[in-house]
C-alpha positions in Angstrom: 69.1 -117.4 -69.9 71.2 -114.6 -68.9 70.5 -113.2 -72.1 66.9 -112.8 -71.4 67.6 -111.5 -68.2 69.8 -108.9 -69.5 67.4 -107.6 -72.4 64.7 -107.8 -69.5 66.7 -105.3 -67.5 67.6 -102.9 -70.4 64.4 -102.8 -71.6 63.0 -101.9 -67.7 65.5 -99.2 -67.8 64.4 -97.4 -70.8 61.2 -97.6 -69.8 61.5 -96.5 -66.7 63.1 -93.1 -68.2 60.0 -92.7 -70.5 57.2 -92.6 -67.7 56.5 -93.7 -63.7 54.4 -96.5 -62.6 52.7 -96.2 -59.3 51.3 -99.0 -57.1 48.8 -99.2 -55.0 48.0 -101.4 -52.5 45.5 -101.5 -49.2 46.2 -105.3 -48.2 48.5 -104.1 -45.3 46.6 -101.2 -43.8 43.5 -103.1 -43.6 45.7 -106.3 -42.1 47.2 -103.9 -39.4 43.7 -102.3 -38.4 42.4 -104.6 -35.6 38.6 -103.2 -36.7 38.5 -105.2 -39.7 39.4 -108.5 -37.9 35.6 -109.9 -37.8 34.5 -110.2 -41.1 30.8 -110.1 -42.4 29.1 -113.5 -42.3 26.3 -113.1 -45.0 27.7 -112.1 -48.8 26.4 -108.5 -49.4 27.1 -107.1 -46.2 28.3 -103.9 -46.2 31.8 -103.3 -45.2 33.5 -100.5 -43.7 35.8 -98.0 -46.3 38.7 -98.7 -44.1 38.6 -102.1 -44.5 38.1 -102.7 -48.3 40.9 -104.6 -49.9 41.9 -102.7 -53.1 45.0 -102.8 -55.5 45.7 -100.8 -58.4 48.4 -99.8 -60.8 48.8 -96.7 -62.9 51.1 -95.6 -65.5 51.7 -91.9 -66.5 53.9 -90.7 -69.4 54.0 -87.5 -68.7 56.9 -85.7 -68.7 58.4 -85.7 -64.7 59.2 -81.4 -63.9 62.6 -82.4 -62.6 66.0 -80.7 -63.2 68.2 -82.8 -65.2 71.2 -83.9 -63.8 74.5 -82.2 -64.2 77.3 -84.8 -64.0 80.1 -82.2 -64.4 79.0 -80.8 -61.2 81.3 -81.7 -58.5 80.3 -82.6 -55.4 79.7 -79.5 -52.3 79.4 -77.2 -55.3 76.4 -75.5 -54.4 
């Protein structure tokens, strides 16, 4: 099992070299907003933007414009 586990983490490292994965999610905003308390009581109702429950994920593999990082550098050597 801790074979697994390790492979699982090596492989989540290299990927997340490679690329960035964003999520997104509205669940919490639209539980926090006391306007979408009452819901609609007939299917087909519209509802207001603010309150529609989304989630998404995207992954990008495009190359980040970051500086790499200089280990040599010592620290307050600016």
């Amino acid at each position: 099992m801790r074979t697994k586990t390790t492979a699982a983490t090596l492989l989540a490292l290299l990927a997340a070299g490679c690329g960035s994965y964003e999520v997104r999610d509205s669940n919490a905003a639209v539980d926090r907003n006391p306007a979408c308390a009452s819901r609609p009581d007939r299917p087909g109702e519209p509802v207001s933007r603010d309150c529609e429950r989304e989630a998404s994920a995207t992954w990008s593999s495009e190359r980040r414009d970051s500086a790499p990082v200089d280990f040599r550098r010592r620290r307050g050597d600016d």
